[in-house]
N, CA, C and O of each residue as an XYZ file, in Angstrom:
364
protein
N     -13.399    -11.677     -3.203
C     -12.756    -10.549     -3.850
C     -11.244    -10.784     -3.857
O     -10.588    -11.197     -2.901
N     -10.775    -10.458     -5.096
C      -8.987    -10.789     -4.908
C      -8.539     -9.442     -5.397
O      -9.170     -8.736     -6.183
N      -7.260     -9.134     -4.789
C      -6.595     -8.098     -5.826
C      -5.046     -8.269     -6.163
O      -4.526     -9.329     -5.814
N      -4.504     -7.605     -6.615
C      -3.574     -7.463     -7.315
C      -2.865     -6.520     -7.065
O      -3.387     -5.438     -7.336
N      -1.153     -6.452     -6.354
C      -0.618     -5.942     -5.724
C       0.559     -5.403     -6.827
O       0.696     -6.124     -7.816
N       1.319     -4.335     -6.750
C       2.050     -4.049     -6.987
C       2.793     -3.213     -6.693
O       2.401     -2.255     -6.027
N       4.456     -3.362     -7.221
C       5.607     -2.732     -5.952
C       5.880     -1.781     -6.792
O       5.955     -2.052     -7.990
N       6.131     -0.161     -6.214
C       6.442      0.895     -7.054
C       8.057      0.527     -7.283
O       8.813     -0.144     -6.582
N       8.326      1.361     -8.771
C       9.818      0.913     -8.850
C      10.171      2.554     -8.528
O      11.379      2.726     -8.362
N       9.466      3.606     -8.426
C      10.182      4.727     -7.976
C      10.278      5.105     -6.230
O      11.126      5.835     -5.716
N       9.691      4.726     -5.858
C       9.328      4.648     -4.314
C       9.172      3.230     -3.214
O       8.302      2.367     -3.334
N      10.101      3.257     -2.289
C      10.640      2.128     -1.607
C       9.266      2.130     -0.900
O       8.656      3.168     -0.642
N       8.824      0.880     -0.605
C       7.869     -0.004      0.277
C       7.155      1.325      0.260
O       7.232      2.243      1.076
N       6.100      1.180     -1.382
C       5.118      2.064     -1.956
C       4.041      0.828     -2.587
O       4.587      0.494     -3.638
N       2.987      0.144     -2.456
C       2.584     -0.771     -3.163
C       1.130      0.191     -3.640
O       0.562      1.176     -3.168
N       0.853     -0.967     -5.175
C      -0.768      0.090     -5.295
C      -1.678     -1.548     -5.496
O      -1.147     -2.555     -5.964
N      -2.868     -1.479     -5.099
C      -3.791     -2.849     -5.158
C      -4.689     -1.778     -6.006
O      -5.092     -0.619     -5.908
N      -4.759     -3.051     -7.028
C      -6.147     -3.239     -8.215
C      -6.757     -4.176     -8.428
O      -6.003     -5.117     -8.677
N      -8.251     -4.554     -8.479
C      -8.702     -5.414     -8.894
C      -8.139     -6.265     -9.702
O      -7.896     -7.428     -9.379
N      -7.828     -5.663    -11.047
C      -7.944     -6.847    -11.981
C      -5.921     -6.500    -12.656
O      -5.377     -5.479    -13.077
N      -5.366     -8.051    -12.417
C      -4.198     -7.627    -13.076
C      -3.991     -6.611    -14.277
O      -4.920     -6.508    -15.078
N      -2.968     -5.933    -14.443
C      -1.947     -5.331    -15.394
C      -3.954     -4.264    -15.819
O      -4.038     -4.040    -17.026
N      -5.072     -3.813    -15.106
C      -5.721     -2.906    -15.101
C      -5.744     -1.299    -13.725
O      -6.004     -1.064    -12.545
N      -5.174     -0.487    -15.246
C      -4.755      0.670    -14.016
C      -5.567      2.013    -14.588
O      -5.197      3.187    -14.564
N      -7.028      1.331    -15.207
C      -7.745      1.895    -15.977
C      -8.126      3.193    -14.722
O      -7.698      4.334    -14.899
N      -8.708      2.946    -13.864
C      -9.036      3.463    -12.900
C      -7.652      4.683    -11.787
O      -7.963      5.455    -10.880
N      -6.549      4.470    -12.208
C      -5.588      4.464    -11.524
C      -5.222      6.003    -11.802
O      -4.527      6.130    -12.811
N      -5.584      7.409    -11.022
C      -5.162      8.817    -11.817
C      -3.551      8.814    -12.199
O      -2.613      8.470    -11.480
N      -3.531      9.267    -13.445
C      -2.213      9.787    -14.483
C      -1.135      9.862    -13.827
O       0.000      9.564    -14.199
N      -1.760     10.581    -12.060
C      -0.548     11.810    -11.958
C       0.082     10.657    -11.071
O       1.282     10.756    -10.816
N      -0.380      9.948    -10.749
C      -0.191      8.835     -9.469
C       0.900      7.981    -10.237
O       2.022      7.668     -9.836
N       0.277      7.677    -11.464
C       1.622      6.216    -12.115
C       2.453      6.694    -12.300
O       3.453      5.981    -12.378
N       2.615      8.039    -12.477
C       3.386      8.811    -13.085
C       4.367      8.608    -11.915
O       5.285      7.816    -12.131
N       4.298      9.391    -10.323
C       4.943      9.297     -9.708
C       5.434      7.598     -8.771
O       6.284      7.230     -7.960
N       4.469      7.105     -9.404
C       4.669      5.356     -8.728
C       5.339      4.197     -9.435
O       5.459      3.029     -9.066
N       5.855      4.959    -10.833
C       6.999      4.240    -11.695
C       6.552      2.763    -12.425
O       5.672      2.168    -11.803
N       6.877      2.322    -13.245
C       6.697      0.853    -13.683
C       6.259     -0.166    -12.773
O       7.074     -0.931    -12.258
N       4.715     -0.248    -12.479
C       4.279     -1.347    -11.388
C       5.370     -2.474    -11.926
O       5.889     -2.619    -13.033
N       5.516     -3.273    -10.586
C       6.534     -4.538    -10.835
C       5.326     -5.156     -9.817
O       4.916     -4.807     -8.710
N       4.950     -6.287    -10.784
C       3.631     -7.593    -10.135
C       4.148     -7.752     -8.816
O       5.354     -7.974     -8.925
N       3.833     -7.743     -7.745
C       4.186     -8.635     -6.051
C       3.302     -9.823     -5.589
O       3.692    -10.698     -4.815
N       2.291     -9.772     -6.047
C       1.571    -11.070     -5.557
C      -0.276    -10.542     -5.816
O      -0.852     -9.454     -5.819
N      -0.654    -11.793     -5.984
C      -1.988    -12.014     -6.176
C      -2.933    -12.286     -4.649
O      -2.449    -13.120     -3.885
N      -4.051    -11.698     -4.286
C      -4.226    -11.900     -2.969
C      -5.343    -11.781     -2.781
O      -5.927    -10.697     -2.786
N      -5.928    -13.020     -2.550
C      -7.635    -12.912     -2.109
C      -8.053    -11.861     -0.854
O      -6.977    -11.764     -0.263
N      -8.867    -11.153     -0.236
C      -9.511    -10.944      0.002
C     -10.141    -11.430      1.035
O      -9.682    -11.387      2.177
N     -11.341    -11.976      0.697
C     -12.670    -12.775      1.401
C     -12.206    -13.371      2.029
O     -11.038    -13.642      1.752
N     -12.771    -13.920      3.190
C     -12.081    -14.636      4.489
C     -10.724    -14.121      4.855
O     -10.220    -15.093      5.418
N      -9.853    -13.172      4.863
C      -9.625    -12.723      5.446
C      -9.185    -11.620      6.670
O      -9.499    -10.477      6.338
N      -8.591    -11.689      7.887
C      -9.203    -11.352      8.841
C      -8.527     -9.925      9.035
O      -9.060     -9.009      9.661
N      -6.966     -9.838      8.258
C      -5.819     -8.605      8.554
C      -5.163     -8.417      7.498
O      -5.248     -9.450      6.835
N      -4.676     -7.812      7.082
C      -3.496     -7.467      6.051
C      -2.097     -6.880      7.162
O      -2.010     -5.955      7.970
N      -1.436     -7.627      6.835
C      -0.085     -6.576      6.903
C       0.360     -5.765      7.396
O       0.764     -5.856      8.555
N       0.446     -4.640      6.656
C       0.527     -3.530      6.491
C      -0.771     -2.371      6.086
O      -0.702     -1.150      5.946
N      -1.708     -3.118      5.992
C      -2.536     -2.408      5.525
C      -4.302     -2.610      6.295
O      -4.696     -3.748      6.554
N      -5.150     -1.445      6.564
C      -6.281     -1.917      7.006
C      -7.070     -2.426      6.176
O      -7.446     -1.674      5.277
N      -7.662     -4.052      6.181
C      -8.513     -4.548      4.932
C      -9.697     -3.928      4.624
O      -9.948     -3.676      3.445
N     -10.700     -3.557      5.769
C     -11.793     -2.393      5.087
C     -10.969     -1.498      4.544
O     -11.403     -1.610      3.398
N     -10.304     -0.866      4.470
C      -9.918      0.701      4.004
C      -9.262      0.262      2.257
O      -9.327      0.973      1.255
N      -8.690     -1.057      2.380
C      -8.320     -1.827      1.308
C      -9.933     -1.970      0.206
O     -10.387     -1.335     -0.746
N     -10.287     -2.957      0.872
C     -11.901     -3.239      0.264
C     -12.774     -2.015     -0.181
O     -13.198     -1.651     -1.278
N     -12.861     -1.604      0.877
C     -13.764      0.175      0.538
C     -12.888      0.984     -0.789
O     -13.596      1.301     -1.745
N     -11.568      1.282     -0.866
C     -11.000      2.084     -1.725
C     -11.175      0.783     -2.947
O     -11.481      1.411     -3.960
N     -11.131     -0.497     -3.265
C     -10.915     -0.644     -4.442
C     -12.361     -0.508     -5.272
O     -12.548     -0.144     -6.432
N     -13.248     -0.905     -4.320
C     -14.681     -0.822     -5.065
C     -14.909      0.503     -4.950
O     -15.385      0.897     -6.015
N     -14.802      1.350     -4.195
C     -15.480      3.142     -5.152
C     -14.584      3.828     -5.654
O     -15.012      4.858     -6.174
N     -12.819      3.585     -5.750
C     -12.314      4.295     -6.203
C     -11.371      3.213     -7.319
O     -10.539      3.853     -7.962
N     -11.392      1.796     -7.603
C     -10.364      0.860     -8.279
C      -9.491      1.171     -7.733
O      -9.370      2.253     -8.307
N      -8.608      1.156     -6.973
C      -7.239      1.228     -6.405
C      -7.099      1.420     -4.940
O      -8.004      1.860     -4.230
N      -6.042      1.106     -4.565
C      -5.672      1.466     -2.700
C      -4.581      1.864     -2.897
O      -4.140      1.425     -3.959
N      -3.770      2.634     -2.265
C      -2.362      2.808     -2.705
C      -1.589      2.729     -1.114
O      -1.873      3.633     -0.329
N      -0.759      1.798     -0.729
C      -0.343      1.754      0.320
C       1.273      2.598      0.579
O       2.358      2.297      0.080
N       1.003      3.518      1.356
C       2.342      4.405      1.602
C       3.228      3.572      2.530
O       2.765      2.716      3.283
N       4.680      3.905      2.426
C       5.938      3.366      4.106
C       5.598      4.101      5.190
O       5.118      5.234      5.242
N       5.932      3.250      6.159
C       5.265      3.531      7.358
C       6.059      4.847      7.893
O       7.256      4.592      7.758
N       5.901      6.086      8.418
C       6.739      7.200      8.808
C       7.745      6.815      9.695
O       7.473      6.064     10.631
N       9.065      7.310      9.485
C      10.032      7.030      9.981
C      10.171      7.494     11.228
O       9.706      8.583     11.564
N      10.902      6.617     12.128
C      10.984      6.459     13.744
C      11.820      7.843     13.965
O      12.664      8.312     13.202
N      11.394      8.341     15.132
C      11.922      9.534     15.564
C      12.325      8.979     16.506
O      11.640      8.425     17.366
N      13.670      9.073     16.454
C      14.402      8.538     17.295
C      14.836      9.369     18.437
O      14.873      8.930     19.586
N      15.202     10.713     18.072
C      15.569     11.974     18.858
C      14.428     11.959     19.799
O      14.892     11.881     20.937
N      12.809     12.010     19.823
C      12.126     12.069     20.363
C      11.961     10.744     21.546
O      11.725     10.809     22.752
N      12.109      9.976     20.973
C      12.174      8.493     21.835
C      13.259      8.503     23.186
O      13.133      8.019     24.311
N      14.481      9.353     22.485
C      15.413      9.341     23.306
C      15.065     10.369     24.283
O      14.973     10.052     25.469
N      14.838     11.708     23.855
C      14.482     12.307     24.831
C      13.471     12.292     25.659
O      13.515     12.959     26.693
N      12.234     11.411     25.284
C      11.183     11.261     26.350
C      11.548     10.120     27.042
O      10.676      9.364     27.469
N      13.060      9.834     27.254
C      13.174      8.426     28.323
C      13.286      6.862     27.588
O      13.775      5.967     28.277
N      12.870      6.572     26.311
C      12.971      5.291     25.690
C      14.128      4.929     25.140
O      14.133      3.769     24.730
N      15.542      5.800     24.929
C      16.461      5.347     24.607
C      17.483      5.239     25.637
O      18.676      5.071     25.381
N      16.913      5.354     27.001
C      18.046      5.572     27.983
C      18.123      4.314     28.839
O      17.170      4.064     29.579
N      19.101      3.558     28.804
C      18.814      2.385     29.606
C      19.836      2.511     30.866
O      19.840      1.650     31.746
């Protein structure tokens, strides 16, 4: 299985995976709408492998076959205030 990655141009470290290049047949309206002019990032098999990234590969695999698409969000930003006050920013 391979898919096809792409980088939102409205939203920073926003990617959406589809099966089949430049197909966003599957992809709801309201979504491209807010995920801007896919810009291609890379082509990426699948099969045999063991991790993605940023991303969980079942949850990858499972969303493109029953729904055509995965859409990978940025990771939530570090709370730093909290870190500090439970002791991790105090050296």
């Amino acid at each position: 299985m391979f898919c096809v990655i792409y980088r939102s141009t409205k939203r920073d470290q926003t990617y959406l995976y589809v099966e089949k290049k430049d197909d966003f047949s599957r992809v709801p309206e309201e979504l491209m709408k807010g995920f801007g002019a896919p810009q291609l990032a890379m082509l990426l098999p699948l099969d045999g492998r063991k991790k993605l990234v940023n991303a969980d590969l079942e949850k990858v695999k499972t969303a493109l076959k029953e729904q055509g698409y995965y859409l990978q969000l940025p990771p939530p930003p570090e709370n730093l205030l909290k870190q500090h006050l439970a002791g991790d920013g105090i050296k």
